[in-house]
C-alpha positions as CSV (number, residue, x, y, z in Angstrom):
1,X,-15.8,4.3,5.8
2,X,-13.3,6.6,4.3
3,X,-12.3,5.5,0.2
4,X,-9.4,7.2,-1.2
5,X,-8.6,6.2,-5.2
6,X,-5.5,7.5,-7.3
7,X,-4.1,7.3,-10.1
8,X,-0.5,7.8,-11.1
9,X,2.2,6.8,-14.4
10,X,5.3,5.2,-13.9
11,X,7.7,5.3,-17.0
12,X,8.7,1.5,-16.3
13,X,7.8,-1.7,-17.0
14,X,4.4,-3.8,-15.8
15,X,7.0,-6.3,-14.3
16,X,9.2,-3.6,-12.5
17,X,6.4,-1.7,-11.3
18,X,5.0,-4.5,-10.0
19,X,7.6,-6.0,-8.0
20,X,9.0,-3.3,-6.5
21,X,6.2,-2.0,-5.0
22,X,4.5,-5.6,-3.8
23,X,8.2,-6.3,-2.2
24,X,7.8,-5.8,1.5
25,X,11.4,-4.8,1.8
26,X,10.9,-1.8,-0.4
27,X,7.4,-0.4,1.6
28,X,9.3,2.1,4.0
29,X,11.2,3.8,0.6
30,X,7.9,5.1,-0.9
31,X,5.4,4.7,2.0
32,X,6.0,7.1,4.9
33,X,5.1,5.9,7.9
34,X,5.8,2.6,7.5
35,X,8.8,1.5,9.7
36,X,9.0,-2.2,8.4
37,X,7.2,-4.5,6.5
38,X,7.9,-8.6,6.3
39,X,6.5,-12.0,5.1
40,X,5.1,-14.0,8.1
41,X,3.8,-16.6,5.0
42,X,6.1,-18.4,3.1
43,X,7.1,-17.4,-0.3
44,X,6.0,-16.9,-2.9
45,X,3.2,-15.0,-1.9
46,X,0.1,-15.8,-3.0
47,X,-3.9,-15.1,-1.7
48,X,-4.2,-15.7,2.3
49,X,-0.1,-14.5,2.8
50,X,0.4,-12.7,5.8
51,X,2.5,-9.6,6.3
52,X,4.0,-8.0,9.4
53,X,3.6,-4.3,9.7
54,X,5.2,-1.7,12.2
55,X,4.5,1.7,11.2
56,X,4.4,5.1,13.2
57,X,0.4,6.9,13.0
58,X,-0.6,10.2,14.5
59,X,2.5,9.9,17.2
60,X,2.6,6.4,17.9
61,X,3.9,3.1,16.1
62,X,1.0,0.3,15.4
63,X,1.4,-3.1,14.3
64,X,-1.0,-4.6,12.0
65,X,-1.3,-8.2,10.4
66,X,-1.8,-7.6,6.3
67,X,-3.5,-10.6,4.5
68,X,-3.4,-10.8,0.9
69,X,-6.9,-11.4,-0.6
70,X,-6.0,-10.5,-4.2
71,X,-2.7,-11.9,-5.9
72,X,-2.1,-12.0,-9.6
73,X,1.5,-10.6,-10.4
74,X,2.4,-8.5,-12.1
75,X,-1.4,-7.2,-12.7
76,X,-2.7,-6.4,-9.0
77,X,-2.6,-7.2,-5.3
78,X,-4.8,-6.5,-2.5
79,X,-4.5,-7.2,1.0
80,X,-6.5,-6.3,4.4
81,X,-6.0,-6.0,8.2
82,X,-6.6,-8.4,10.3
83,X,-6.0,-6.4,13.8
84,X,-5.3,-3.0,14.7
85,X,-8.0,0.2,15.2
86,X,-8.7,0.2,11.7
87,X,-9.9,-2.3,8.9
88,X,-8.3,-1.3,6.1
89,X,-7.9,-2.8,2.6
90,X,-5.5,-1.9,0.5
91,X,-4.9,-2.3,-3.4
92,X,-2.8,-1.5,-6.7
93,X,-3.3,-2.9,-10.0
94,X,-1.0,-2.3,-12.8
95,X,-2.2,-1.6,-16.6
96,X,0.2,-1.0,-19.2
97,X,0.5,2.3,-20.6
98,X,2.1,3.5,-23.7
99,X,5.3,2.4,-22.7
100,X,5.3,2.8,-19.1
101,X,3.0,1.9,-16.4
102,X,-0.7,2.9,-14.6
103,X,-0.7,2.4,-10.9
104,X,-4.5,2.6,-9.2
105,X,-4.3,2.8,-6.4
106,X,-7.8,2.2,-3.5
107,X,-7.9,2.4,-0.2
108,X,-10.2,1.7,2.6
109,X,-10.3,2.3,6.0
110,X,-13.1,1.6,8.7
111,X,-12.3,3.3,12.1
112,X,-12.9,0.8,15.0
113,X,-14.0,1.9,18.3
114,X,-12.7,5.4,19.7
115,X,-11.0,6.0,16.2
116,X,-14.3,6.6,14.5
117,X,-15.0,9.9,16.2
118,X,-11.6,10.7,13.7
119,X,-13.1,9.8,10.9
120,X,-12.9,12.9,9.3
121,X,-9.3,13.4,10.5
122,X,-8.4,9.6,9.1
123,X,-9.9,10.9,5.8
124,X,-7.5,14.3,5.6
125,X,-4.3,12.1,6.7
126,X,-5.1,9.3,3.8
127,X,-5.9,12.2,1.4
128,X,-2.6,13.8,2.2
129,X,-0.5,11.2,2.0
130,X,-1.7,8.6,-0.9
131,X,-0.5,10.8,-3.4
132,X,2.9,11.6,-1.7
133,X,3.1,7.8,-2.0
134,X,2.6,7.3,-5.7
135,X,5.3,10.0,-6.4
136,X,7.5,8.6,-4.1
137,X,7.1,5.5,-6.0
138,X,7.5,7.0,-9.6
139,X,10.2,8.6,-8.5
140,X,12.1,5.7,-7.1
141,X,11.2,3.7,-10.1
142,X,12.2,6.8,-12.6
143,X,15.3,7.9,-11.5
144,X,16.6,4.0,-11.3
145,X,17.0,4.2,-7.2
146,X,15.6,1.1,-6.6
């Protein structure tokens, strides 16, 4: 299982912060890779929620079912696959700081099948790009691009 945690501060508010990144709508502006993202539940969101995901992995796009196992706006979600060649679970909780924001962020991911003799390639790509996603995020949030 490959664990990937980071850390990053975002000079707006818990509110913002929050829902602009748990807003499906807004995943493919600060997460690469991900081509589109939408509610399959009802809103508002809430634990057990389902999301729709298309995004484009090592040369190829993959769908995967996200479902929403933590939900406590604007503090922290968490969500996991439910299909795909990986398990992964997901999460960012919000903290105040000083007069901005701390987003920590975790990941998990649990290679199914063929894809665990990548492991150590699924562990590079998820170091790689977690952080490009956090800046992509402050920056969106910074420069008032949202």
């Amino acid at each position: 299982m490959v664990t990937i945690k980071k850390t990053i501060v975002i000079n707006r508010s818990l509110q913002e912060v929050f829902d602009f990144a748990s807003n499906p709508a807004n995943a493919p502006k600060w997460q690469s890779g991900i081509k589109s993202k939408h509610w399959m539940s009802e809103e508002p969101p809430g634990i057990g929620s389902k999301q729709h995901v298309v995004a484009r992995w090592l040369g190829r796009d993959i769908e995967t079912i996200n479902e929403y196992t933590i939900w406590d706006p604007p503090n922290a979600y968490r969500f996991q696959t439910s299909n795909g060649p990986m398990r992964l679970q997901e999460g960012l909780r919000f903290e105040p700081e000083d007069e901005g924001t701390r987003v920590n962020f975790e990941l998990q991911i649990e290679a199914r099948g063929i894809f665990r003799l990548g492991e150590g390639l699924i562990r590079n790509q998820a170091e790689k790009t977690s952080p490009t996603y956090l800046q992509a995020l402050k920056r969106l949030l910074e420069s008032g691009s949202d």
